[in-house]
N, C-alpha and C positions, 0 to 999 in steps of 0.2 A: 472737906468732910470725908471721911472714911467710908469705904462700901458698907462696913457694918452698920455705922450709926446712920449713913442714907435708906438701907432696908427696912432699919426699924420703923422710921418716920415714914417708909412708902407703903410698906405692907401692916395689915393691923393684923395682929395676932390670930390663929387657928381658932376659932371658937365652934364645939360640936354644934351646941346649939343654933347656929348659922349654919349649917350645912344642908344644900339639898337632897342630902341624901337620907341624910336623919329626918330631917323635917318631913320628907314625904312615907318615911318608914312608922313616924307617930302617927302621921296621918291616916295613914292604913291602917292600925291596931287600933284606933279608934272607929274607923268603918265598919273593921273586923269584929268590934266589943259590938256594936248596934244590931250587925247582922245575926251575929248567934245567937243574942236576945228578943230579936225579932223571930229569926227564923232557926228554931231546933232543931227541925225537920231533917236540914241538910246542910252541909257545909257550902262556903260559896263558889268553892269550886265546881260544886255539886250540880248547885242551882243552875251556876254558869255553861253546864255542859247541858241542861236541860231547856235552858234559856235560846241559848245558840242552837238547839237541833227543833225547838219552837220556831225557831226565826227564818231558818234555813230548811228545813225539812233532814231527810235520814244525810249523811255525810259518811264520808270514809273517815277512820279513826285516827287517821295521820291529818287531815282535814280540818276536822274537829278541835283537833292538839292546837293545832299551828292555828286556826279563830279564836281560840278562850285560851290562848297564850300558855299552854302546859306542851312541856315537850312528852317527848313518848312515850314512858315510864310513866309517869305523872297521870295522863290522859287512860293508860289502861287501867291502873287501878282505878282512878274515876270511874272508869265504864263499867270493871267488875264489881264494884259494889253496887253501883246503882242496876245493874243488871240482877243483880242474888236478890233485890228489893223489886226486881219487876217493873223497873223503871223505864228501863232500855233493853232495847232487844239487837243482837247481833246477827249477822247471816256473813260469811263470806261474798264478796261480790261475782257475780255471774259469769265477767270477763275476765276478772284477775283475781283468783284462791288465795294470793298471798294479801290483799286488801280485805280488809272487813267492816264492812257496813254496819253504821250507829242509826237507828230509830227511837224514837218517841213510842213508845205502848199508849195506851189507852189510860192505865195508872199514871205513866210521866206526865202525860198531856196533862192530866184532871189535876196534878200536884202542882205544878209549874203553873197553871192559871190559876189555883185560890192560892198560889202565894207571889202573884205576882204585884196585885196593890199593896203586900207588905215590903216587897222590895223595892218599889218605889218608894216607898215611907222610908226605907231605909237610907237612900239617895237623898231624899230629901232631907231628914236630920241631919248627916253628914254634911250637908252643905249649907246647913240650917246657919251659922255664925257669919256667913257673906252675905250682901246685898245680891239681888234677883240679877241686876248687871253685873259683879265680880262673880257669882256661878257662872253662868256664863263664858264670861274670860277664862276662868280658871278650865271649864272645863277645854276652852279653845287651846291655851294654852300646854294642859295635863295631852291633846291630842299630835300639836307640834312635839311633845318628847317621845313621843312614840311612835 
C-alpha cells in the first residue's frame, strides 16, 4: 500500500466543525448572546473586572489584567470606562507611582451585587444542555486547559 492511500484510511479528513477550537469559540458567542441579554448594563468583560475587585478587594491594574485574563491594553480601557461611570476608582500606589491601584466605589459595589444573580442565571443557561454531572466535568475540564 502506498503512503498515500495508508493516510487516507489513518487519518479522517479536516472537518471545522470537529475542531476544538471552533467549538469552544461557538460556545463563547453563545454565552456572550445570554450575557448581553441578560446583562446590558455592562459588557462581560466589564462585569468581570468588577467581579474579580469584589472577590479580591482594590488590585493593582497589571494584577487585575493578569486575574480576568485581559492583557494591559485591554484591562486599561476596561478601567477607563468603568472609571468615567464611577465604577472604579484609581489612586497611584503609595510605594510605587508607576503601579495604579483598582477599587470597587460604592456605585461598583451596589452594581456588581443586583447583578450578580443574573449572572449566575447566565452560567446556568449556558450550561443548561448538560447534565448537573457533565457541568461539572466540563467545567473540571474548561480549568485543565487553562
Amino acid at each position: 500500500m502506498s503512503d498515500m492511500a495508508e493516510k487516507d484510511t489513518a487519518t479522517p479528513p479536516y472537518r471545522l466543525d470537529d475542531q476544538a477550537g471552533f467549538l469552544l469559540r461557538r460556545a463563547l458567542q453563545r454565552h456572550l448572546a445570554l450575557f448581553a441579554r441578560a446583562i446590558p448594563e455592562l459588557t462581560s468583560m466589564q462585569f468581570a473586572t468588577l467581579a474579580k475587585l469584589a472577590e479580591a478587594g482594590a488590585l493593582s491594574q497589571n494584577a487585575l489584567g493578569r486575574l480576568t485574563a485581559m492583557d494591559a491594553a485591554t484591562i486599561k480601557g476596561v478601567v477607563d470606562r468603568l472609571g468615567k461611570r464611577a465604577l472604579v476608582q484609581t489612586e497611584n500606589d503609595k510605594t510605587d507611582r508607576r503601579r495604579t491601584i483598582v477599587s470597587l466605589t460604592e456605585e461598583g459595589r451596589a452594581l456588581f451585587e443586583a447583578l450578580e444573580e443574573r449572572a449566575r442565571a447566565v452560567t446556568a443557561e449556558t450550561l443548561a444542555p448538560l447534565t448537573e454531572s457533565e457541568q461539572a466535568m466540563f467545567l473540571h475540564l474548561l480549568r485543565k486547559l487553562t
